[in-house]
N, C-alpha and C positions, 0 to 999 in steps of 0.2 A: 521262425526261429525256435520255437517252442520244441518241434523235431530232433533240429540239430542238438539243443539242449540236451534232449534226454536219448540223444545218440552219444553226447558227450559224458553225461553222466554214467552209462553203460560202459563206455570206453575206459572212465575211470576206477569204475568196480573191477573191470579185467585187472586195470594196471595194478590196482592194492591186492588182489589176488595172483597176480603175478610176483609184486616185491614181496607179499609173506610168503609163498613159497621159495623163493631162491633163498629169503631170508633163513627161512628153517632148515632149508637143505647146507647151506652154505658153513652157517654157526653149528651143524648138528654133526655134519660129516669130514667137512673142512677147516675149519679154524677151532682150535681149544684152547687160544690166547684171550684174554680180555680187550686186548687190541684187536682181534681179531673177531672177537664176537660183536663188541659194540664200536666200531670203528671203520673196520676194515668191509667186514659181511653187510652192514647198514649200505655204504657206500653201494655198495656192488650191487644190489638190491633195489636200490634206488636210480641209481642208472640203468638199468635192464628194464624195470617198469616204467622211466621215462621214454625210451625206446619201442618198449611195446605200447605204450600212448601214442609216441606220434604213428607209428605204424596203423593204429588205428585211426586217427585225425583224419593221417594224410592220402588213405585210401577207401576210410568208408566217413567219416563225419563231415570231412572237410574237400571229397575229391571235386565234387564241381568247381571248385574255384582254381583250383593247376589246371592252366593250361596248357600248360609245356613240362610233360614231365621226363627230368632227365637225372644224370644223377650231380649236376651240379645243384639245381633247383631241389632235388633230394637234400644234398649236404644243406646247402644254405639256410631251409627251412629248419632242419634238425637241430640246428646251432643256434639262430633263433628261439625255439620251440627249446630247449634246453636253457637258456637263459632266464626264459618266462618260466618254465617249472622252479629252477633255483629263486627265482623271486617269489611267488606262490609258497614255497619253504617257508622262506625268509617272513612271509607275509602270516602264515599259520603259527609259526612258532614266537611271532609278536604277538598273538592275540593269545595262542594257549595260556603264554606267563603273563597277561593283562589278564586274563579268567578266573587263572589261579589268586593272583596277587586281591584282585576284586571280589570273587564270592568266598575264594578258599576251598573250591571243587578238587572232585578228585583231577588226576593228570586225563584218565581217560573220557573223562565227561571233558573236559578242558579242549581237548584236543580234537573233538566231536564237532565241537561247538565253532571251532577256530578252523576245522573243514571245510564247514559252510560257506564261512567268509574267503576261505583260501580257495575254495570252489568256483565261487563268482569272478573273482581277482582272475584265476588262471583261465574262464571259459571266455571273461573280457578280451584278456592277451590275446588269445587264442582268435577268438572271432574279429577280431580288431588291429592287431600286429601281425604275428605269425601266417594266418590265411588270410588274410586283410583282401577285397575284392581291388584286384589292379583294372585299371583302366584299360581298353586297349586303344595301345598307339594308333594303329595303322587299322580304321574301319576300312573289312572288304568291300570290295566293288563288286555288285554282283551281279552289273549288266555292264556291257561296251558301251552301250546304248547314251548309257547317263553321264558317259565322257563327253560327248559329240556336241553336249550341252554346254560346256566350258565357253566362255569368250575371251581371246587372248587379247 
């Protein structure tokens, strides 16, 4: 597990390197509204990096455990895996203003600090719901042989 870990943590260095640049190209070239800087380009930015996460999950962190890939099993996972990131949000920016409200840190140390936790929160989801190891239904047969042993 420790692997997978710091396959996931690498995964998620991309995707923050991936949202600040869309971010800065987005607020710098396309939007010159304040809706449009802190609103709109956040948004966009944030979804493209969770995309480019699971893209990384679902084909190099987490690919032994698809075993059927298709693109329903694509969507399905992605909508999942989207839901957990939105929680992971929601789970970081409870702790930043718990940081703030508690030491009185800056926002940036706050927010550092409330990664970590939002870090574990999302590689839990991740390892545990979204790739979750399924069962399989139906173990092969992988002789005839070990039919003929049945008694009816």
């Amino acid at each position: 597990m420790a692997i997978k870990y710091i396959k996931f943590v690498a995964s998620r260095l991309i995707g923050t390197l991936v949202d600040t640049m869309v971010l800065w190209g987005l607020s710098s070239y396309i939007f010159s509204t304040y809706f449009g800087h802190y609103l709109v380009a956040p948004t966009i930015s944030f979804e493209i990096a969770v995309f480019s996460n699971f893209l990384l999950s679902y084909y190099w962190v987490w690919h032994k455990r698809i075993s059927t890939k298709n693109i329903k099993t694509f969507i399905t996972r992605f909508a999942i895996f989207n839901i957990s990131c939105v929680l992971g949000f929601i789970v970081k920016m409870a702790f930043l203003l718990l940081f703030e409200k508690l030491f009185g840190w800056d926002v940036v140390f706050c927010n550092l600090a409330a990664l970590v936790i939002s870090g574990i929160v999302n590689f839990v989801l991740a390892e545990f719901v979204v790739f979750k190891k399924r069962p399989s239904i139906i173990e092969p047969v992988n002789e005839m042989e070990s039919l003929k042993n049945i008694n009816y």
